[in-house]
N, C-alpha and C positions, 0 to 999 in steps of 0.2 A: 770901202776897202780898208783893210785893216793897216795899221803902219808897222812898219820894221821893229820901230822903238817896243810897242807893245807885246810883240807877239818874242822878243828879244828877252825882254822881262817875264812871260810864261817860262819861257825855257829855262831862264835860271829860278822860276820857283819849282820848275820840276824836277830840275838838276838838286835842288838845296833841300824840298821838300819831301821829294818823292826818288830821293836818289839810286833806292833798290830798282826799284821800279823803270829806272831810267836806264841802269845797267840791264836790267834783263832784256830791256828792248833793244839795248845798243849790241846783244850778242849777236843779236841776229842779222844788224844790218849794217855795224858800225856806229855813225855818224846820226844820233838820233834825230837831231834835227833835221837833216834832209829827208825825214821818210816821216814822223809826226808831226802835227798839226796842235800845239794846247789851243783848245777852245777856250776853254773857261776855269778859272778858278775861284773856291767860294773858302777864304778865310775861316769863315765860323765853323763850317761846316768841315773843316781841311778835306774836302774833294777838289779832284779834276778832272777835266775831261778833253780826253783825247782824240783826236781824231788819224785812222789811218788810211789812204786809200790803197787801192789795185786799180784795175784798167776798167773795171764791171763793177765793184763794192765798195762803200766807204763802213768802217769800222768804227764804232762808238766805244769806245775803252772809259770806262769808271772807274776814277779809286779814291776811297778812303781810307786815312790813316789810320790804323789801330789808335784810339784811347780810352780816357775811363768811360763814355757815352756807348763807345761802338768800341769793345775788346778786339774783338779781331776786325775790327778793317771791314772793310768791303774791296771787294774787284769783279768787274763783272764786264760785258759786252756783247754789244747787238752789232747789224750791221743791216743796210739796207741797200740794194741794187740802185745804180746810177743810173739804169734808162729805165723808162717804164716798157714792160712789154706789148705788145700789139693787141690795142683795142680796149686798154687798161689807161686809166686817168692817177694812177697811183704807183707806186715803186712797192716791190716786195722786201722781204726781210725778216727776222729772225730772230729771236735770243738767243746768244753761244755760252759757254761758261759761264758760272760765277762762284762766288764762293767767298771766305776771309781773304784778309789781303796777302796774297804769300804766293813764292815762288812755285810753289806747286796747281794754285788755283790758276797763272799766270800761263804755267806750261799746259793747263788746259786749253785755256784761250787760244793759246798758239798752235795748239792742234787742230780745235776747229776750223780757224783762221784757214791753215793750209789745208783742209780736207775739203773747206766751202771753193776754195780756188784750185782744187782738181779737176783738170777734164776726164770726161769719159773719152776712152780712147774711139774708135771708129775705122777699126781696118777692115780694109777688104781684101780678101785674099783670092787667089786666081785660081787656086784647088778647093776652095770651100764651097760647099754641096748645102741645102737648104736642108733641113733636119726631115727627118723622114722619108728624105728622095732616095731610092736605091739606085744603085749603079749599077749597072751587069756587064762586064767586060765581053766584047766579041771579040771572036778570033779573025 
């Protein structure tokens, strides 16, 4: 189990490190810490990795800083479903965005993000007729 101390100190390298980054997430939820998760940070490499969840997905969020190795950054993100489905030993999942590191590759991700966590709607209506059935009014 991870401790408070540790995962206290991700937060403030995301906050000091990846401070853009940190605001863009906080537009959306406020309070970034209660909706992100830092996994891991690799100094050498100045990546992170994020985790986000939903009630069905968890969200793999990647980023690297722009420097002189890597110009633009990296930002990127997968996600993979939280239960396995029926008769399957394995969880599905995805690549969504990526790109340089930048506000723009970021509101990609946030697109996917919510289009992956769209439902299909499912109504049923009380006057709807199966396609092709005609109707013939009697008198």
């Amino acid at each position: 189990m991870r401790r408070r101390r540790e995962q206290e100190k991700l937060n403030e390298i995301l906050k000091e490190n990846f401070a853009d980054l940190y605001e863009w997430i906080g537009i959306f939820r406020g309070n970034t810490e209660d909706f992100v998760l830092v996994n891991e940070y690799d100094e050498g490499k100045k990546r992170i990795r994020l985790y986000v969840y939903t009630e069905d997905r968890i969200y793999y969020i990647v980023a690297i800083k722009p420097d002189v190795e890597k110009e633009d950054g990296y930002l990127g993100c997968q996600f993979s479903n939280r239960r396995q489905c029926a008769g399957e030993d394995w969880t599905r999942g995805r690549d969504l965005s990526d790109g340089p590191y930048s506000v723009k590759t970021f509101t990609e991700i946030a697109f996917d993000i919510a289009s992956t966590e769209f439902v299909k709607l499912n109504i049923q209506y009380e006057d709807a007729v199966p396609d092709g059935l005609i109707i013939e009014e009697t008198d």
